[in-house]
N, C-alpha and C positions, 0 to 999 in steps of 0.2 A: 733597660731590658738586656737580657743576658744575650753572646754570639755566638755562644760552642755550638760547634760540629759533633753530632754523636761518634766522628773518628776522630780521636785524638793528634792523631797525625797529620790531620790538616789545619793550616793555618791560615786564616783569614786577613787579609791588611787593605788597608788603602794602597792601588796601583803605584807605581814606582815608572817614570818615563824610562829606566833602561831596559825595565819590564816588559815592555807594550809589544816588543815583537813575540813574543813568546806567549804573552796574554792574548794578540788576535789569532798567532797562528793558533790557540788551544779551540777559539772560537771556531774558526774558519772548521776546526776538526769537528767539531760537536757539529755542525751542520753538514755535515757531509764532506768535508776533506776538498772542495775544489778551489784554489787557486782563484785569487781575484787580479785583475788587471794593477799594471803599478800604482795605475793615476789615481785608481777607487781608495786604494790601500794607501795609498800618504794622503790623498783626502779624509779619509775618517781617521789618520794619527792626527790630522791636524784640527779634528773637531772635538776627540776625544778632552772629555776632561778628567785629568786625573785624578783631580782631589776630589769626585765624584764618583770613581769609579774604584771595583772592588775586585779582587782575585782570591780565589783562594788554593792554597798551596801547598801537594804531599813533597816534602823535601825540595829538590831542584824544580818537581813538575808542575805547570799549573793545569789544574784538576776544574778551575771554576771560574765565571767571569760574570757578573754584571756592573752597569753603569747607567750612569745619569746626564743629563741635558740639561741646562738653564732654561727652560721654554717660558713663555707666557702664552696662555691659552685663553683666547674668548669664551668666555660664557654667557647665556641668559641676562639680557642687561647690555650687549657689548664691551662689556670690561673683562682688558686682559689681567688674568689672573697668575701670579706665580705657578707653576707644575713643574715636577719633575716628570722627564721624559724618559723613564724606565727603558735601556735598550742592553745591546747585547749580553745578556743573560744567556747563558749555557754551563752546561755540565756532564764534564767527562764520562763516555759511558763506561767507562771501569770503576768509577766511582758515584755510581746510581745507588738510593739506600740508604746513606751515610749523613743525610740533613743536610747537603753542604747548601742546596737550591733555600730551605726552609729560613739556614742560617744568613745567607747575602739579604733574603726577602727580608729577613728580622732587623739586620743593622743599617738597610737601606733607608726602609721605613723610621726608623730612630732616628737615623739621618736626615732625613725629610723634613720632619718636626723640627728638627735641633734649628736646621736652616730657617724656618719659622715660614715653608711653605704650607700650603693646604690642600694640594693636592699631588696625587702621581698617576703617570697616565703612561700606557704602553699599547701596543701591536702586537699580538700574540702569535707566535707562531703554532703554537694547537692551544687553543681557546680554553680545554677543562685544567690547565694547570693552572692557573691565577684566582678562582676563588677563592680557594681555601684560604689565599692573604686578603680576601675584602675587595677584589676587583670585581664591578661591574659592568657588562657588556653596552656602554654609554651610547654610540654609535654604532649603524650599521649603513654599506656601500652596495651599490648596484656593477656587477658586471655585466655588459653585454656583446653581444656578435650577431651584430646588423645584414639580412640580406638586401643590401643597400640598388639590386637590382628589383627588388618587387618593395619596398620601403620609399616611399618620399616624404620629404616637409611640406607642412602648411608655418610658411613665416607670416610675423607681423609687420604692420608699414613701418618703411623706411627701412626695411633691410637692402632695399636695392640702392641707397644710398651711401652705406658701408664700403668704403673702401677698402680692398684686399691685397696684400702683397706679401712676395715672398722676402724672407731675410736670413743673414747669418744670423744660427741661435745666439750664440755671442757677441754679435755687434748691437742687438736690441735687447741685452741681458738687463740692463737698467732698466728702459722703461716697462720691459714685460714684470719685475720687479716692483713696478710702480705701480703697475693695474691690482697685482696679489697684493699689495699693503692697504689700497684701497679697499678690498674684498674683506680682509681678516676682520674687521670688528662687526660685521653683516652676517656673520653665523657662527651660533659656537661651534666648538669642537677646532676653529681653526686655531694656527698656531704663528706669532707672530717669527717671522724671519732674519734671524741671528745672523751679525756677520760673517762671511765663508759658507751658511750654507747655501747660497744661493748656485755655486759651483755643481753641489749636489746632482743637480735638474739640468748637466748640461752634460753628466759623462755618458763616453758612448763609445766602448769598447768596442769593439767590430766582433768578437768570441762571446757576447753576451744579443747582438742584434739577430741573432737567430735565419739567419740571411735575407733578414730585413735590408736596408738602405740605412745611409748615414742618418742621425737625426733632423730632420727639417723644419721650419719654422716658417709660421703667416702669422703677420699681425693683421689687425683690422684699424684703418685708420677714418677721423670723420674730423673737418678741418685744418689735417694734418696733425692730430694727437691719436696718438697709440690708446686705443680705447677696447684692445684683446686681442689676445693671442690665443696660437695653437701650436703644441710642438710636435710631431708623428715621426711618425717612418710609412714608409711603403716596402710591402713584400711583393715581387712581381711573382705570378703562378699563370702557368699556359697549359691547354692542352688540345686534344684537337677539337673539341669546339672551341676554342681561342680562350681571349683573358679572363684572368679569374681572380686578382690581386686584392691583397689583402692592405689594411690601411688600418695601422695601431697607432694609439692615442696615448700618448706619452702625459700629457699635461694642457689644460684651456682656462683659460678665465675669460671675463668679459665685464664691461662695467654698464652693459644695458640690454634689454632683450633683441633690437634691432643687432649688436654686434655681433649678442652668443647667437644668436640665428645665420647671421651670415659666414659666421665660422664652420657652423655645425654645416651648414646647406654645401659651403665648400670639401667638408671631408666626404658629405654621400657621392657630390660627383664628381671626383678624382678621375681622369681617364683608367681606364683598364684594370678596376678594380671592381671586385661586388661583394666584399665583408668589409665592414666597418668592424671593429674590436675597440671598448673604451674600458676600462677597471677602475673600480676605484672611485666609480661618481657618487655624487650624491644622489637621494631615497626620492627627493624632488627636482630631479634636475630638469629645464623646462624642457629642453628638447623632446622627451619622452612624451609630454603632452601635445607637442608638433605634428607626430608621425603620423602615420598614415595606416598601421599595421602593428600594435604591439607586440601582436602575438611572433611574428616574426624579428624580433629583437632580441632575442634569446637572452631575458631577463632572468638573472640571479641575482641573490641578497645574500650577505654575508659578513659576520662580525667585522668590526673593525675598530674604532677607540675603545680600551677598557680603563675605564676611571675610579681611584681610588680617593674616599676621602680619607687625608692625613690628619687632619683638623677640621674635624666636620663643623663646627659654630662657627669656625671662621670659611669655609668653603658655604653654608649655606647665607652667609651675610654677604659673600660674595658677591651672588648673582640675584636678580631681580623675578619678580613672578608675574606671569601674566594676567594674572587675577587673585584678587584679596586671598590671604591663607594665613590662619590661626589655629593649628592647631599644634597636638605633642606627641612628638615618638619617642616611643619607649625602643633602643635601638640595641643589638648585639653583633658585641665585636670582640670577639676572642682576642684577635691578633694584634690589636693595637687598643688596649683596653681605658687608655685615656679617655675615649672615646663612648665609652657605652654608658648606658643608663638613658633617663627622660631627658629630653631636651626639647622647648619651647622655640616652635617657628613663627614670627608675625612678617609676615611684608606684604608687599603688590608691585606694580610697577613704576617704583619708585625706588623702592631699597626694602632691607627686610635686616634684622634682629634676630638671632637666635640666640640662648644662653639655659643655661642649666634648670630643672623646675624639679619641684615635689609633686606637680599637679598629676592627677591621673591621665595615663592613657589613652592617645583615641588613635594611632595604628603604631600596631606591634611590625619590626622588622630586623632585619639586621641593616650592616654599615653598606654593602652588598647590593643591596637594591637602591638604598640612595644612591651611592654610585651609578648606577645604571640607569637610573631618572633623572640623575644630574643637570643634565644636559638637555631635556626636554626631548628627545627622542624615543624615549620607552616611558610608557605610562607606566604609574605606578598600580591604577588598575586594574593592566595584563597581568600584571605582577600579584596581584591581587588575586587575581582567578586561576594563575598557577600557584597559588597557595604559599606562595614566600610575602605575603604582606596582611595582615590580619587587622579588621576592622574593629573596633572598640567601641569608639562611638559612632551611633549612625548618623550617616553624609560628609565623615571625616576624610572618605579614602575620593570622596566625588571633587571635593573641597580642593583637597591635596592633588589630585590626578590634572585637574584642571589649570590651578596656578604653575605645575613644576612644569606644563608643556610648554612648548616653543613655536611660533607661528613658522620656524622654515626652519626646516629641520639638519639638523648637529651633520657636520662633516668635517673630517678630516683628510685634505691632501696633501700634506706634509711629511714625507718617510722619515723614519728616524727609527 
């Protein structure tokens, strides 16, 4: 597939390492022009990968940046799957109009394939620019803001067994390390963990803690093994009714319900605090079904993985189905047009086959909403009743809706 820029004058290459300062700062500007701490800023040179990543370039200036991650992503099945981790994408606002977003999205995706992955997956910083290349909204994340003085837990036994203690983030960076490795293949959407970025999850500028506290750490111990953590900060806030302190939620894992209970029971009762703030959780996280008070959780839902298939025969062999499914999508894909046409799904929970058919029809879609079913968090269904998936045969979309879902639903905590 072809890479031109409707402006001539821009040139598109593969990054160059003497590049890179001039490629983030172009970044840094497209999102608002503010200054990153040193440590954030030689951390992501040293995650960047170059011969991943793309600029594109009016004479000396560069006008355009996206890039890619080695990731392996869980899916359906627990097998981590090659993806590319689609990130900093931006484009100069003097040079909006010009294809140059259209063109990175074109050679990316060529690149994707070539590499002989099957998927690409990003974080969107405004969610309506990525369909138009085939990205589906795969996952969605809960924020909320806990009145943690009219909110309480109902735990399960053995949480008063749970050992609790405080630690340096960094001196428990391994085994907290070892709880998230254990986790990744227990839900899709997660992302397994590349060397260096573990660094990631420990920086803590003091000009980004919002005068907040240092970041702090509890793990949970039972035997003496590290069986979860929690990383936060505290905001202290007074006034003259007294304390009023807030208590954000940096990062938790747990590798049993008596742990994540005893974590979670530890952030409500923090002295002299009465918000809880967590972002970024998942749709089923148990805690929610502990409380005492939904309504007062100030529960929001909001996009979060979009997943494109690059090879969709080999992304739907990938992953396994929760129940038998046989049927054919008749599928459209403008942008990556390898891809389109019938193609024959069989699997269950076992494995599954896809490959090419002449057979008719039984749901019409585009690559768009596979994507966004992907992962077993959007039915294909809902999709259905918003009118982007069309039945052929009937009980094909019941058939289909029911195998592509997932018994615990798609999350990603992994920033990238």
């Amino acid at each position: 597939m072809g890479t031109d820029v409707t402006d001539p004058a821009v040139d598109l290459r593969v990054l160059r390492r003497d590049d890179w300062d001039q490629w983030y700062d172009s970044l840094l500007l497209a999102f608002g022009g503010v200054a990153e701490s040193s440590e954030e800023r030689e951390l992501w040179r040293a995650l960047t990968e170059f011969d991943r990543s793309l600029g594109a370039w009016d004479g000396d200036a560069c006008v355009g940046s996206a890039g890619a991650f080695s990731f392996r992503l869980t899916v359906p099945g627990g097998v981590p799957v090659p993806a590319a981790g689609v990130t900093m994408v931006s484009v100069a606002a003097t040079h909006r109009r010009r294809g140059v977003l259209t063109s990175m999205m074109r050679r990316q995706l060529d690149d994707v394939r070539a590499w002989g992955w099957p998927l690409a997956v990003l974080t969107a910083s405004e969610p309506a620019i990525y369909g138009r290349f085939g990205y589906g909204v795969a996952t969605h994340h809960v924020n909320t803001e806990v009145d943690t003085s009219r909110v309480r837990l109902s735990v399960p036994p053995g949480t008063d067994d749970v050992r609790l203690r405080y630690a340096a983030p960094a001196d428990v960076l391994d085994a907290c390390e070892a709880v998230y490795a254990r986790k990744v293949p227990e839900r899709p959407g997660m992302v397994e963990r590349l060397p260096g970025w573990e660094r990631l999850f420990l920086l803590d500028p003091e000009s980004e803690r919002g005068g907040a506290s240092p970041l702090q750490c509890v793990v949970a111990e039972r035997d003496g093994e590290i069986v979860g953590y929690v990383r936060f900060r505290v905001k202290p806030a007074w006034d003259t009714n007294g304390p009023h302190g807030k208590v954000e939620v940096s990062s938790t894992e747990a590798l049993d319900p008596a742990a994540h209970a005893a974590l979670w029971r530890f952030l409500f009762d923090i002295d002299l605090t009465s918000t809880l703030v967590a972002r970024g959780r998942p749709m089923d996280d148990a805690w929610l079904q502990m409380v005492s008070d939904v309504r007062r959780c100030g529960v929001r839902v909001r996009d979060a993985l979009h997943v494109r298939l690059v090879d969709l025969g080999a992304a739907l062999e990938a992953r396994t189905y929760q129940a038998p499914v046989d049927v054919v999508f008749e599928v459209e894909d403008a942008f990556c047009p390898w891809n389109a046409g019938r193609w024959r799904l069989s699997g269950d929970t076992k494995g599954a086959s896809c490959s090419r058919t002449t057979d008719v029809a039984d749901l019409v879609l585009s690559v768009r909403e596979l994507g966004a079913a992907y992962l077993g968090g959007v039915s294909l269904g809902s999709l259905a009743a918003a009118g982007r998936v069309r039945e052929v045969r009937p009980g094909a979309l019941a058939e289909a809706s029911v195998g592509f879902g997932s018994w615990v639903a798609p999350w990603l905590p992994h920033m990238f």
